[in-house]
C-alpha positions as CSV (number, residue, x, y, z in Angstrom):
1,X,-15.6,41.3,17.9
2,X,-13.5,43.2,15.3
3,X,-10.5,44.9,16.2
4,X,-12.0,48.2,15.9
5,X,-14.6,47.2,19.1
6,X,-11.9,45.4,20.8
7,X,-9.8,48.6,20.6
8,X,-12.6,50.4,22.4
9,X,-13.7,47.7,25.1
10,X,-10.1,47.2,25.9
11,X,-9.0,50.6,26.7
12,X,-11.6,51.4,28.6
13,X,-11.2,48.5,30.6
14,X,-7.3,49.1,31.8
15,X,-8.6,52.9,32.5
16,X,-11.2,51.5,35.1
17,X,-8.6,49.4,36.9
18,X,-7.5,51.0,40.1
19,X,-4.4,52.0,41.0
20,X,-4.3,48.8,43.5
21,X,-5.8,46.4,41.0
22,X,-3.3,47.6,38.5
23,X,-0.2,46.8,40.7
24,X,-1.6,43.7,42.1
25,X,-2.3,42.4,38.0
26,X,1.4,43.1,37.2
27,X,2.7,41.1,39.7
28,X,1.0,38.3,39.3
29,X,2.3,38.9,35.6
30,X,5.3,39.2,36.1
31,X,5.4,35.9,38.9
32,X,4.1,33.6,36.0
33,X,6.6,35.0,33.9
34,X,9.1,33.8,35.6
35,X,7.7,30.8,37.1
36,X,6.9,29.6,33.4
37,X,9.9,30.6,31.6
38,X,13.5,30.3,32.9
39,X,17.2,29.9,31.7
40,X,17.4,33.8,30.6
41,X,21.3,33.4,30.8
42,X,22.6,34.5,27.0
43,X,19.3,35.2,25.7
44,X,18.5,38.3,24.1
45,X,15.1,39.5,24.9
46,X,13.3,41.9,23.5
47,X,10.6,44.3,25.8
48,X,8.6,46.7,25.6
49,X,8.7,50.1,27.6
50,X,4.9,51.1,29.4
51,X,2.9,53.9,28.8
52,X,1.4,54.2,32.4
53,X,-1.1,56.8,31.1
54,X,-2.4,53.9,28.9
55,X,-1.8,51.4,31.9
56,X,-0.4,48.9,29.6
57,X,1.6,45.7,32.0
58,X,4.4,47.5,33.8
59,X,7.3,45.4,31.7
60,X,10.1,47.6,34.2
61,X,9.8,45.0,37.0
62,X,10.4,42.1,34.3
63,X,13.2,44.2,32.6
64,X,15.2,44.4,35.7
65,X,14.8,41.1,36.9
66,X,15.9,39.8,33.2
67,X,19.0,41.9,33.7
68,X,20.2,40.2,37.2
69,X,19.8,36.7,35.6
70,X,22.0,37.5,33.0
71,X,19.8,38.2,29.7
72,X,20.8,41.1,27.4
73,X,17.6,43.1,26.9
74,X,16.6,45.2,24.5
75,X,14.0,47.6,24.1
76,X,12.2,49.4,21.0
77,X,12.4,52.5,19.0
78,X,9.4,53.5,16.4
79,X,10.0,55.3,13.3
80,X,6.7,56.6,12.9
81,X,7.2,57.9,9.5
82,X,7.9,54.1,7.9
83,X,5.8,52.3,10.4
84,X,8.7,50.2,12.0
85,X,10.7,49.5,14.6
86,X,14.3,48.8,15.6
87,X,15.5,47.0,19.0
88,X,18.1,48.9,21.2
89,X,20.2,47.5,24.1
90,X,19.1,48.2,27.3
91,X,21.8,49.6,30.3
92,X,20.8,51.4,33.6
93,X,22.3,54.3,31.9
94,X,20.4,54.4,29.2
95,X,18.4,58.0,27.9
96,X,14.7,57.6,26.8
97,X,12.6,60.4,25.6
98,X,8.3,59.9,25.0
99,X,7.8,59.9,21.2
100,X,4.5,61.7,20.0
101,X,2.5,59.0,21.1
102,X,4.0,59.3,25.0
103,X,5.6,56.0,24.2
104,X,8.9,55.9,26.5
105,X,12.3,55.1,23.4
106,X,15.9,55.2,23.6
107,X,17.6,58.3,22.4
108,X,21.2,55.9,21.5
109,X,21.8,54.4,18.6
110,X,23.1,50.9,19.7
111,X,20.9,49.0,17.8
112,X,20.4,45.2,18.0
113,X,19.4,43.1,14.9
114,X,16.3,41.8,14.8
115,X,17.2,38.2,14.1
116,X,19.7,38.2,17.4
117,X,16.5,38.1,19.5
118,X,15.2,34.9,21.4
119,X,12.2,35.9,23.3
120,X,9.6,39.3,22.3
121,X,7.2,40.6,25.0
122,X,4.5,42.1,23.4
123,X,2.3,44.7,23.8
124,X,-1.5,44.2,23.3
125,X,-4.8,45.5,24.3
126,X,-6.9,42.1,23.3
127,X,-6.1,38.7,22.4
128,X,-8.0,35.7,21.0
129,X,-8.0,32.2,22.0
130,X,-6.0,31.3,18.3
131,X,-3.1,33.6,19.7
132,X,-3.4,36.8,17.3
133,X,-3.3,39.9,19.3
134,X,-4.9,43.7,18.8
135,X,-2.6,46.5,19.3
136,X,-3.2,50.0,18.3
137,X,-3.4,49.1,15.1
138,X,-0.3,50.5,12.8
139,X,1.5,46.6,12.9
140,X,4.7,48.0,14.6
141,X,4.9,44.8,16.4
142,X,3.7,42.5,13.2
143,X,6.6,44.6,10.4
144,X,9.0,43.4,13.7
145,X,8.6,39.8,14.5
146,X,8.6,39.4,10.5
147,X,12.4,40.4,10.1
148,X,12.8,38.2,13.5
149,X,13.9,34.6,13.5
150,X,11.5,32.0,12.7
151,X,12.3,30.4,16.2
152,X,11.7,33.6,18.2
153,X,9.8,33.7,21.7
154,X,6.5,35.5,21.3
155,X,4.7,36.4,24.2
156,X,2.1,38.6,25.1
157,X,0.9,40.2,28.5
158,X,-2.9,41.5,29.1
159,X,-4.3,42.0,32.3
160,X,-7.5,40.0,30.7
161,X,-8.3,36.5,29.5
162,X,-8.8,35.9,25.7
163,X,-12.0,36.5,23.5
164,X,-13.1,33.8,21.6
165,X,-12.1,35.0,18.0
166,X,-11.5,38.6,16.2
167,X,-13.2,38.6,13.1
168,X,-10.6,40.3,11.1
169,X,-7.6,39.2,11.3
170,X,-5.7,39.3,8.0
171,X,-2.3,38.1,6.5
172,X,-0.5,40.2,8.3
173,X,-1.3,39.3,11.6
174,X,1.3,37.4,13.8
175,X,0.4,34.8,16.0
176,X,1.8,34.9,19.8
177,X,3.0,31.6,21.3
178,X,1.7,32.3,24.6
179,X,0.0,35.2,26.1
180,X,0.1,35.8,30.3
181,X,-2.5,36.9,31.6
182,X,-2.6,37.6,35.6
183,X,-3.9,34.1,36.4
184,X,-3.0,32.1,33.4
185,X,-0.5,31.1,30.6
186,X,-2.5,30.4,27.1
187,X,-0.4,28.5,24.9
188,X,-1.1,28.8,21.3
């Protein structure tokens, strides 16, 4: 499937999961999370912020979590009008407002750099079984990860297994190194 189809398949699939289904699916999420990967102490990691609406994997469960064992997280803010996005530090006291898009963002400026990130959680609605991922489709995440460190973390969460290939992946495209899904971790 192209990304286009995938876009389609995908959403309508998280808006036919029930209210149940999509609690029990995060939580499995977020147990092999943190079953698979540890030693969060020092880290930076980068998440990002739910739009229920959407039903995207509830990341606030992992975020808190991260913050008792001792990792500074950070989450993201778009600017829309150059297609990127920069990583803020998360605090309980933090202010978010919904962007146009009802994506949740931190009003502050205390940014952190990119390249000070070890671990991404990424947003996706699709993935295939090489490791590339289909998002909405304006490379917020892809612009990201490229000012990152080469060595950074990148790991997607779907509520759904992979698909055996998208068609078009191009250039731009960055490959996860492992995507959790609610019963398994696919290394890539």
């Amino acid at each position: 499937m192209n990304k286009r189809q995938l876009r389609l398949t995908y959403n309508q699939k998280r808006q036919e999961l029930t209210e149940e289904r999509y609690c029990e699916l995060n939580d499995k999420i977020k147990a092999l999370f943190f079953q698979q990967f540890s030693l969060f102490s020092g880290k930076t990691v980068h998440s990002f912020l739910p739009v229920k609406k959407r039903k995207e994997v509830d990341t606030w469960p992992i975020i808190s979590e991260l913050s008792k064992v001792g990792a500074t997280v950070t989450v993201p803010r778009a600017h829309i009008d150059v297609l990127q996005l920069t990583s803020h530090l998360y605090h309980d006291q933090i202010l978010l407002e919904e962007n146009e898009w009802g994506v949740p963002e931190p009003t502050d400026n205390d940014t952190v750099p990119a390249d000070a990130i070890d671990l991404a959680l990424l947003p996706l609605l699709s993935f295939d079984e090489r490791g590339y991922r289909v998002g909405y489709g304006k490379g917020f995440y892809d612009r990201f990860l490229c000012q990152c460190r080469p060595d950074i973390l990148k790991i997607g969460l779907s509520f759904f297994p992979p698909v055996r290939q998208i068609i078009d992946v191009d250039e731009f495209d960055v490959r996860m190194d492992f995507c959790i899904t609610p019963n398994k971790v696919y290394s890539f």
